[in-house]
C-alpha positions as a printed Julia matrix, in Angstrom:
66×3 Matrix{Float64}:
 -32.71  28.39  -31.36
 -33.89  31.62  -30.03
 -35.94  34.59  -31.06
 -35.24  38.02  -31.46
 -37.17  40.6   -30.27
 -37.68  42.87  -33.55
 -37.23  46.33  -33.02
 -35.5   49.0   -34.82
 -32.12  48.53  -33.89
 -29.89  45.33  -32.79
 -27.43  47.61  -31.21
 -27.84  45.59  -27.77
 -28.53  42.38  -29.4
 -25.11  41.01  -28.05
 -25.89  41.98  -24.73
 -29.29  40.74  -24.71
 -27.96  37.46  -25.62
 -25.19  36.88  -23.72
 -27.54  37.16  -21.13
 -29.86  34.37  -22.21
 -27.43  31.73  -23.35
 -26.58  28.83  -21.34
 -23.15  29.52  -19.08
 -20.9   27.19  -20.53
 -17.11  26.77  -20.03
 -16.64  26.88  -24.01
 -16.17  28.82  -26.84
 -19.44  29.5   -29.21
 -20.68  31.4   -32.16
 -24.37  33.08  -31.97
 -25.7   32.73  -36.03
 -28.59  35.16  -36.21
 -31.0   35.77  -38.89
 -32.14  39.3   -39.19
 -35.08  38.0   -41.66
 -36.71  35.86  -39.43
 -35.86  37.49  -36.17
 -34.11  33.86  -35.38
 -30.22  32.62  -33.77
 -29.13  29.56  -32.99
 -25.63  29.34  -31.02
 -23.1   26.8   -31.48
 -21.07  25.58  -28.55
 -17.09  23.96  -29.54
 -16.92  21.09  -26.28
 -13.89  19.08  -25.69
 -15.62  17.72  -22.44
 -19.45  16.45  -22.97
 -19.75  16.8   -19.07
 -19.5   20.54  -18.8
 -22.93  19.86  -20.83
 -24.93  16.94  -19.23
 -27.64  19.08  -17.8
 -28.1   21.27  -21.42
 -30.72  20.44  -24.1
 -29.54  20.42  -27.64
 -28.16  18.52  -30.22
 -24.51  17.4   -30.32
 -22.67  17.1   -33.74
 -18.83  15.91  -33.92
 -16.37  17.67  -36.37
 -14.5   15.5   -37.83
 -11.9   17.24  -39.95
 -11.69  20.75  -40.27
  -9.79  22.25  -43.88
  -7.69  25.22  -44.18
């Protein structure tokens, strides 16, 4: 989880993030909440070792419905 900064705008939020995120080799979604000045990004791993050195918690998706 991180914080935002609050400000007026969150035209450079995506910037300002990508910036602070780990560098993993996977793809992620940031969830932010503009209430509570709040994210929290979610990593999709197919190899825990890219992430041995990372803090966090690790949840595995079982099934996925279309």
């Amino acid at each position: 989880m991180g914080e935002i900064e609050p400000k007026e705008s969150l035209n450079n939020f995506k910037k300002s993030i990508k910036d602070a995120i780990p560098k993993i080799d996977a793809e992620y979604i940031i969830i932010y909440n503009p209430d509570k000045w709040k994210y929290h990004v979610f990593y999709f791993i197919d190899d825990l070792e890219k992430v041995k050195t990372e803090k966090g918690v690790i949840y595995t998706i079982l099934h996925i419905s279309q």
